[in-house]
OpenMM code with the backbone's topology and positions (N, CA, C; nanometers):
from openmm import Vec3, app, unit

residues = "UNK UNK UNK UNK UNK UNK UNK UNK UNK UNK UNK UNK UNK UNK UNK UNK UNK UNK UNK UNK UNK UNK UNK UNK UNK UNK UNK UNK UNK UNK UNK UNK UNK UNK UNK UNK UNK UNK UNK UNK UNK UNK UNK UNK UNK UNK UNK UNK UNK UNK UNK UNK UNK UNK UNK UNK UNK UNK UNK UNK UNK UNK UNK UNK UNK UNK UNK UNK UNK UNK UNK UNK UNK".split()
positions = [
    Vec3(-12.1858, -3.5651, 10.0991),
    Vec3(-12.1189, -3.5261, 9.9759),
    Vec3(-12.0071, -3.4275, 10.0067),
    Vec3(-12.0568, -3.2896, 10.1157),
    Vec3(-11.9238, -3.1980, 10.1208),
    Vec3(-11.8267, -3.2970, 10.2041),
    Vec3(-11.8433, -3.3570, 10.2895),
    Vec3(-11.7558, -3.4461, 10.3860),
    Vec3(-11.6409, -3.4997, 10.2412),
    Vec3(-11.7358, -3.6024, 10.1950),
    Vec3(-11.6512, -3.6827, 10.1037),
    Vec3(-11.5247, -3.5838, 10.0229),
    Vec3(-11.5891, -3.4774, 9.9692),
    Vec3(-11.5349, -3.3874, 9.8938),
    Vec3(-11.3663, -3.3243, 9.9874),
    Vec3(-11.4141, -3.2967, 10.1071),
    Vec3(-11.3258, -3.1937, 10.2183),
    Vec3(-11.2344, -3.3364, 10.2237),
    Vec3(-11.2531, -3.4488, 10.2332),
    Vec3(-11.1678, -3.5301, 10.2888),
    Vec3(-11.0941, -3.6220, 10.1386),
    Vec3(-11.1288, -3.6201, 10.0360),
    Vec3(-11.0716, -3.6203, 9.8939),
    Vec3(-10.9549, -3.4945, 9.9072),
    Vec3(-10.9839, -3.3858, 9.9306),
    Vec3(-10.8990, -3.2910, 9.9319),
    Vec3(-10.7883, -3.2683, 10.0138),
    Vec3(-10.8635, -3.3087, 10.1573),
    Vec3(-10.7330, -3.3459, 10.2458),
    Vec3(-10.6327, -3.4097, 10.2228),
    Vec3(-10.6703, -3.5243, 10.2126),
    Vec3(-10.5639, -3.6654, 10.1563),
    Vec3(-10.4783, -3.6177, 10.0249),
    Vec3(-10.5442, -3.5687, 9.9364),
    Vec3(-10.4463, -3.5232, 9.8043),
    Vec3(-10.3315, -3.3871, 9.8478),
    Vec3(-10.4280, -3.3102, 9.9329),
    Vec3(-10.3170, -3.2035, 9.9753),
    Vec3(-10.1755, -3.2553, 10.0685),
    Vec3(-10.2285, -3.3688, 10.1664),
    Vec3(-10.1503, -3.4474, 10.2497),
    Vec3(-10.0183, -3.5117, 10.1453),
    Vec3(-10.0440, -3.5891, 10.0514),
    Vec3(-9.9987, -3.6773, 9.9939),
    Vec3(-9.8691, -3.5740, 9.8813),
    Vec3(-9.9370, -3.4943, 9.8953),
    Vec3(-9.8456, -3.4054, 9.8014),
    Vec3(-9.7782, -3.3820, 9.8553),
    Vec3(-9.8079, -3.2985, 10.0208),
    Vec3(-9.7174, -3.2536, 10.0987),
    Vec3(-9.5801, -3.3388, 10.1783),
    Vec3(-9.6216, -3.4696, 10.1303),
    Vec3(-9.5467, -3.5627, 10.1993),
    Vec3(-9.4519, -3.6724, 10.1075),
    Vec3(-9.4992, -3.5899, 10.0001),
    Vec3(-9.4407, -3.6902, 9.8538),
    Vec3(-9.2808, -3.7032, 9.8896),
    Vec3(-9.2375, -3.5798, 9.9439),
    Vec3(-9.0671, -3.5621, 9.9356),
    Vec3(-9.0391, -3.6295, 10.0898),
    Vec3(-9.0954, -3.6428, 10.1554),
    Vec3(-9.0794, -3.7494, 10.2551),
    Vec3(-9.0403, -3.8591, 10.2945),
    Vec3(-8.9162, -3.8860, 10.3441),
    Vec3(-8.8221, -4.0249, 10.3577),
    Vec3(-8.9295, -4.1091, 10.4578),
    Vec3(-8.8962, -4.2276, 10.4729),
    Vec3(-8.9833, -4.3134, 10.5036),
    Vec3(-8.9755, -4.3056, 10.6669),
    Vec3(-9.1041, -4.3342, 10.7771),
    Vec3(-9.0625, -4.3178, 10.8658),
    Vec3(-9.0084, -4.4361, 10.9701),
    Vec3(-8.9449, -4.3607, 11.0100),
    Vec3(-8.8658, -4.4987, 11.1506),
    Vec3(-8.9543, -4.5843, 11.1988),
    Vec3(-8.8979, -4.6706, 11.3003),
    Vec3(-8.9372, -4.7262, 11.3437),
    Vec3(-8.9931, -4.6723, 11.5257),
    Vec3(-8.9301, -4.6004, 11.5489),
    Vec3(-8.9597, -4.5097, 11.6615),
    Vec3(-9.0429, -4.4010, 11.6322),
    Vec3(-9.0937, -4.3770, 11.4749),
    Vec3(-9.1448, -4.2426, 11.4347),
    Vec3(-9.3083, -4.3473, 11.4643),
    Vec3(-9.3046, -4.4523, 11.3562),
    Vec3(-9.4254, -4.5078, 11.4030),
    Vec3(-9.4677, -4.5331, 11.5697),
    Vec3(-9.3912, -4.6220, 11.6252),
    Vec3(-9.3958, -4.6576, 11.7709),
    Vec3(-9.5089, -4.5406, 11.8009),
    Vec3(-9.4070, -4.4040, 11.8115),
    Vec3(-9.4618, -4.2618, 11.8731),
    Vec3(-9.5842, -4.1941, 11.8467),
    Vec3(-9.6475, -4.2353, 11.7177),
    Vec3(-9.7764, -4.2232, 11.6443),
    Vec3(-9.8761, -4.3088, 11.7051),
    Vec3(-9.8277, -4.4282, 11.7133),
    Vec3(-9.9174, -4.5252, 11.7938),
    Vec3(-9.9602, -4.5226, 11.9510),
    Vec3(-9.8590, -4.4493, 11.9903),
    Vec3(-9.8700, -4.4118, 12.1257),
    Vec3(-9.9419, -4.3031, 12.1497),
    Vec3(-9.9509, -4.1946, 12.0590),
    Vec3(-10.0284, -4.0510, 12.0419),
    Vec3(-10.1394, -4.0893, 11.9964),
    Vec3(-10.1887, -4.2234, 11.9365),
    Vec3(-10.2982, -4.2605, 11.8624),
    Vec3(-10.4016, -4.2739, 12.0005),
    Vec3(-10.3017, -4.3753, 12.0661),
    Vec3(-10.3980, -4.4402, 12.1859),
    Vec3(-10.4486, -4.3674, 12.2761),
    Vec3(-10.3355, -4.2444, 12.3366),
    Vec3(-10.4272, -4.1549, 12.4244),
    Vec3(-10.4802, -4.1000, 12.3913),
    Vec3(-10.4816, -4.0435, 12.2708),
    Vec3(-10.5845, -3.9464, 12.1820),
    Vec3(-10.7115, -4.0130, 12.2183),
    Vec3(-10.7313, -4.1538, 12.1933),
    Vec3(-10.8590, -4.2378, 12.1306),
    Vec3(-10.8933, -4.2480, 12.3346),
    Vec3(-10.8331, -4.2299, 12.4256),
    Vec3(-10.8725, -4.2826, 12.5228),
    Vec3(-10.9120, -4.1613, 12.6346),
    Vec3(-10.8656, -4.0275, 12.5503),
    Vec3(-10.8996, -3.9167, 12.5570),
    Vec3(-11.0608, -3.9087, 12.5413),
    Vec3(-11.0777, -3.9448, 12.4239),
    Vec3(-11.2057, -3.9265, 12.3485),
    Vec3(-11.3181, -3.9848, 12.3878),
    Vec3(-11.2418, -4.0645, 12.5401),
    Vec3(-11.3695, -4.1582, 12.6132),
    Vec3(-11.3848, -4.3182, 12.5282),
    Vec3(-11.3131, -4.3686, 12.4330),
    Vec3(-11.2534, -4.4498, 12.3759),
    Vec3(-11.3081, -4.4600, 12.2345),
    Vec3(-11.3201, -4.3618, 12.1951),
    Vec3(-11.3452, -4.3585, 12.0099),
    Vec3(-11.2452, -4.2671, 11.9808),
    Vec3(-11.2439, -4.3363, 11.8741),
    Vec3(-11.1185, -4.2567, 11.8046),
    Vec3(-11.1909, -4.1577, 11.7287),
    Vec3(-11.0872, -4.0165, 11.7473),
    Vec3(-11.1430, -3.8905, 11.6859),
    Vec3(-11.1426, -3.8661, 11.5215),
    Vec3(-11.2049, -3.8229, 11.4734),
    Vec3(-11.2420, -3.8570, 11.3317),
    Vec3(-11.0950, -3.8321, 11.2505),
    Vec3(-11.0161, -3.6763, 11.3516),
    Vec3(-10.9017, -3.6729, 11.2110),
    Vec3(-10.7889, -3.7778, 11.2567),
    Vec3(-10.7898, -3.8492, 11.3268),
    Vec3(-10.6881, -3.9832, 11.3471),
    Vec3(-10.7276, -4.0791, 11.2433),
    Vec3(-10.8603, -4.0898, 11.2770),
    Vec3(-10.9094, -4.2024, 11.1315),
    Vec3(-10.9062, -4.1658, 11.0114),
    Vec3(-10.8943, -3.9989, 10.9577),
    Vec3(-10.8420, -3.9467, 10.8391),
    Vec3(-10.6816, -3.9927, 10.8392),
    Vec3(-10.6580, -3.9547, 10.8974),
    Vec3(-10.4700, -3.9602, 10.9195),
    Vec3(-10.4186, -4.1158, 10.8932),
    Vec3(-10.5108, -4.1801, 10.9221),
    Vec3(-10.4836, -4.3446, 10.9362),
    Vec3(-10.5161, -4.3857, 10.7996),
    Vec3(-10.6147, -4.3321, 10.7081),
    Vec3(-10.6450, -4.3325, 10.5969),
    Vec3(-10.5706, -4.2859, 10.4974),
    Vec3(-10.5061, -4.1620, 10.5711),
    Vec3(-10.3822, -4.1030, 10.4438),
    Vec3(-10.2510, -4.1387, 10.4306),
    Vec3(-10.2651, -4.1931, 10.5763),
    Vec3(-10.0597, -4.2602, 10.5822),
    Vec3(-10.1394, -4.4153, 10.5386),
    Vec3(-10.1843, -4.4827, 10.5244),
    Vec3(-10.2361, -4.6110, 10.4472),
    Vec3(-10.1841, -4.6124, 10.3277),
    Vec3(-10.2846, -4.4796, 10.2399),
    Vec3(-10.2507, -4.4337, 10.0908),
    Vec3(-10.0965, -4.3970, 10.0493),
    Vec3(-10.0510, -4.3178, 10.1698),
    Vec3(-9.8991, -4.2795, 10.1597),
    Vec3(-9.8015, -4.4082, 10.1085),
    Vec3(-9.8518, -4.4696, 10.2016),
    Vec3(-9.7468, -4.6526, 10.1825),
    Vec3(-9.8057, -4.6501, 10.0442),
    Vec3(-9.9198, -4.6805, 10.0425),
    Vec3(-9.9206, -4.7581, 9.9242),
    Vec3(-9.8636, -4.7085, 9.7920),
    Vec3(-9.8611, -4.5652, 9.7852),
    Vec3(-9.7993, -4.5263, 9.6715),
    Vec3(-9.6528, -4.5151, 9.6895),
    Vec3(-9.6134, -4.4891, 9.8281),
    Vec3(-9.4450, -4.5389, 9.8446),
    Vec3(-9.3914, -4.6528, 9.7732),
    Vec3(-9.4826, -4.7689, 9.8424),
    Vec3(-9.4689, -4.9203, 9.7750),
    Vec3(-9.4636, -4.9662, 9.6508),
    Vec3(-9.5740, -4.8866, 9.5779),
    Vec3(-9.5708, -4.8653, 9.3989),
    Vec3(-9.4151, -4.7841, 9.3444),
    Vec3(-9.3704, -4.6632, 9.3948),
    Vec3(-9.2859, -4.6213, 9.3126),
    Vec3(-9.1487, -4.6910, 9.3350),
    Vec3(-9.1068, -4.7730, 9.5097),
    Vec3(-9.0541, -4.8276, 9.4917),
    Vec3(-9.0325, -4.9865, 9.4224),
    Vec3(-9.1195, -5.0080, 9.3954),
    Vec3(-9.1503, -5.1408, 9.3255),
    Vec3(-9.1015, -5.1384, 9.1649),
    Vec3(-9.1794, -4.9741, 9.1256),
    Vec3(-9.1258, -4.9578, 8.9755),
    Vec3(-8.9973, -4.8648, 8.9908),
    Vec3(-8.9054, -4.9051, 9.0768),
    Vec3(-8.7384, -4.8361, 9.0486),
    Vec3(-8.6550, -4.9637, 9.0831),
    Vec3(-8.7511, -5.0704, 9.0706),
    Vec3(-8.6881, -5.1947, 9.0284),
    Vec3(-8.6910, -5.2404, 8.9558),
] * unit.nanometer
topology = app.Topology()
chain = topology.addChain("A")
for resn in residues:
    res = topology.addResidue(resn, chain)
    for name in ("N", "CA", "C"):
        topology.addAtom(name, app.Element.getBySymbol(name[0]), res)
């Protein structure tokens, strides 16, 4: 329950913080994916829990990117 709660909060604090945020490159992703992998291969090959938060909040990020640009059409 506190997990669920701490990580509801994360993501909304994230999402806010990133609302004014231009979309990222294509080299911005690349570079994420590349920081993803050694991270995860760091970890002895699981991925560390706040990557899989992070992967969860830039998910949500698009998707509400995708919505507001959809309705400014």
């Amino acid at each position: 329950m506190m997990r669920t709660t701490l990580l509801a909060g994360l993501a909304g604090a994230t999402l806010l913080g990133t609302a004014g945020c231009d979309h990222q490159g294509p080299a911005e992703r690349a570079g994420e994916k590349v920081d993803h992998t050694v991270d995860t291969i760091k970890n002895g090959g699981h991925e560390p829990v706040g990557d899989s938060i992070k992967d969860d909040i830039n998910k949500a990020r698009d998707k509400v990117e995708d919505k507001v640009d959809d309705a400014k059409k």
